[in-house]
N, C-alpha and C positions, 0 to 999 in steps of 0.2 A: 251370127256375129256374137262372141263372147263379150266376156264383163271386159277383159284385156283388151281388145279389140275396141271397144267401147270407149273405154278413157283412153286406149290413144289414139282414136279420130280427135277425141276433145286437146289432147295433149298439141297434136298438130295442127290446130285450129286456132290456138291460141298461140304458138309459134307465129303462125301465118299473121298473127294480128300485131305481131310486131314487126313484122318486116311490113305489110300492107297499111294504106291508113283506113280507120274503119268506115263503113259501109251504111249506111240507112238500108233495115232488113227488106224495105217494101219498095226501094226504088233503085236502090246503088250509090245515090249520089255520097259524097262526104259529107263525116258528122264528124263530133267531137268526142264520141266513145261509141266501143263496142257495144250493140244490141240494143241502139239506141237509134229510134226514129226521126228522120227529120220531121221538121214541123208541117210541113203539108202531108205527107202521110199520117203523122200523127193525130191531124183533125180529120185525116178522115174516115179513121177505127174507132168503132161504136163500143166502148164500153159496157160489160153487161155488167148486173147488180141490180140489189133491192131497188124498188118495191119488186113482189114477182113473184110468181104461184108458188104457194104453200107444196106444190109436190113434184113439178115438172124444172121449174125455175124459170117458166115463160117471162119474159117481163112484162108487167102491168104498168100502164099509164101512169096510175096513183096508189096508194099505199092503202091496202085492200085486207090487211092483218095475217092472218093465216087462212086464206081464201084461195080455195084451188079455180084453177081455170075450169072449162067448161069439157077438154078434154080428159082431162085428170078427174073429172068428176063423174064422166060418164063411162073412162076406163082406168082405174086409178093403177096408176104404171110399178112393176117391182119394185123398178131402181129407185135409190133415197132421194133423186134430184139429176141435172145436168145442168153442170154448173162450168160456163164457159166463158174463158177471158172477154173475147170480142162476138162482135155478129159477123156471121162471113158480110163479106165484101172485095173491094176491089183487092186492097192491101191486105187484107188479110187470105183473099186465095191467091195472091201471087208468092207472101211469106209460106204457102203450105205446099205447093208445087213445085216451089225450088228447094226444098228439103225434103219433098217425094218422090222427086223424078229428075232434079238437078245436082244431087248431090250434095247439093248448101246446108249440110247438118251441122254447123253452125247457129241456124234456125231452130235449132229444139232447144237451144240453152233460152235465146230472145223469147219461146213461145213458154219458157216455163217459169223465167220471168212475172210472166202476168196470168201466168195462169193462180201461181204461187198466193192472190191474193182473196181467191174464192171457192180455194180448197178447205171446206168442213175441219174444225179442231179434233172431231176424233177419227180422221183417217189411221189405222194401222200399220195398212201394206196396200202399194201402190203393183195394179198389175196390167201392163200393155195390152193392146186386142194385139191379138197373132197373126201371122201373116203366116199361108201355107207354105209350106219349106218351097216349094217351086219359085216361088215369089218371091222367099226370102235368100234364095240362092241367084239369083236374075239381077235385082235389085243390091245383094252386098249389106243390106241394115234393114232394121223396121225401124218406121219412123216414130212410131208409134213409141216402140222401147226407148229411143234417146232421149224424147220427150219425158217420160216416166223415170230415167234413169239422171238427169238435169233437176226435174223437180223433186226428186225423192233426195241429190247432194245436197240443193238447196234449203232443205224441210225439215231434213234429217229423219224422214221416212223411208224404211225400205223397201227395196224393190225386189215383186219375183218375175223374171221374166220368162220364168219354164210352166209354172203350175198351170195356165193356160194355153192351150193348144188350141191350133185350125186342124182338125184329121182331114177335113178333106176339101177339094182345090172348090171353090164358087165362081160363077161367074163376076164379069164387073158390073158392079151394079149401078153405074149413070145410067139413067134414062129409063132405069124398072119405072115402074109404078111401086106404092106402099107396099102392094099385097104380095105383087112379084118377087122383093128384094126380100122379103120377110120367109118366102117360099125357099127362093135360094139358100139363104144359110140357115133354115131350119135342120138342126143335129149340128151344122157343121164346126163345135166347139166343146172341149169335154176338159174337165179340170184332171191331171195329171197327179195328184195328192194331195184328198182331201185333210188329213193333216193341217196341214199347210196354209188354209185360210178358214179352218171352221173355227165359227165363233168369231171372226178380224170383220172387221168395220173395213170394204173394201174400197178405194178408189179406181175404177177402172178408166186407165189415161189411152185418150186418143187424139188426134190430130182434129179433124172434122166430124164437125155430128151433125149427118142430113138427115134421114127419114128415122134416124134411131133403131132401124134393124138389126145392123149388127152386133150396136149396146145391148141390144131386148135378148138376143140369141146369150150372148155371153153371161148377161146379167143373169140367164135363167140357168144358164151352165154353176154359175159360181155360186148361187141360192142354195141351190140343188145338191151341193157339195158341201154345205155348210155354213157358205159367209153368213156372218148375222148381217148385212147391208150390203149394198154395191151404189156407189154416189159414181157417174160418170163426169171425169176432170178433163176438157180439151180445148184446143187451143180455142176455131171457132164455131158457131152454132148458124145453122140456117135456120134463116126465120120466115116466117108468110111474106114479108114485105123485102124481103135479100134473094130470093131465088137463090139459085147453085147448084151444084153438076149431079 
């Protein structure tokens, strides 16, 4: 799906929003504006933010300064952070499955929204995980991209949606294990012109961050090509205490 392609999914989306009355992204019912939640879903998206590890962005209880968690301490991770609106949950995996598999890309303007407000000051250039052309010819969009391409209008950060590449097709990886899903997309990412990001403070946007495999794969792709940083930006995070697929 091209940049053309792109604004005008968004073009006709926002037609649709005036002939339709708007929606609550996590339930359907009617609200009073677009990409606005009603109030019971609304209380029941967890908010992430400070306090929260100094290098992962886990959240901490209480305000612990520049204090890395215990896994950050024991594997201190590439990326600059992972930095995500909400915690998965109910409403927040049903906003990501109906903008992955339902169509409702509508939901990456709603998810960028609030992603918009824990994205780092010196992001550069915003750039989507990939999705293997199989995948992305099957499906019609990466979700991933609209996300990126929503919060970079909104930011006025640009976006590259080519310089990273999937070369090759991975399994799905619900139900690996850590080590499993780390195996599978090991290689399976390579930067397309290093030009392009060496030396940029990268944000790397995605939809769901579960085991962080496929960030770790990517972030080591885009390193390795240059970026001075890769901060991952997405909608929601699984946590020890939220389970998720």
């Amino acid at each position: 799906m091209d940049d053309r392609a792109i604004l005008g999914a968004g073009w006709i989306a926002r037609a649709a929003s005036i002939a339709l009355p708007p929606r609550c992204p996590g339930c359907g019912v009617s609200v009073g504006r677009d990409h606005h939640f009603c109030a019971r879903c609304w209380q029941e998206l967890r908010f992430l933010g400070p306090p929260w590890c100094a290098g992962c962005n886990k959240p901490f209880a209480f305000d612990r300064g520049d204090a890395r968690c215990a896994v950050c301490l024991a594997d201190p991770p590439r990326h600059a952070g992972i930095r995500a609106a909400v915690a998965y949950g109910d409403v927040a995996r049903r906003l990501a499955l109906r903008l992955k598999y339902a169509g409702k890309t509508g939901g990456a303007e709603t998810m960028a929204r609030l992603i918009e407000r824990v994205v780092p000051a010196d992001i550069e250039l915003l750039v989507p995980v990939p999705l293997y052309r199989w995948r992305l010819w099957s499906r019609g969009y990466n979700q991933a991209a609209l996300i990126a391409v929503a919060l970079g209008e909104r930011m006025e950060i640009p976006v590259d949606r080519d310089v990273l590449v999937r070369r090759s097709r991975t399994p799905v990886l619900r139900g690996l294990s850590g080590s499993q899903r780390r195996r599978a997309v090991r290689g399976a990412f390579a930067v397309t012109d290093r030009a392009r990001i060496a030396g940029r403070a990268i944000g790397l946007v995605d939809d769901v961050h579960t085991s962080g495999a496929t960030a770790d794969a990517c972030t080591r792709s885009l390193l390795a090509a240059g970026a001075a940083s890769v901060t991952i930006l997405c909608w929601a995070r699984v946590l020890p205490d939220t389970g998720g697929d």
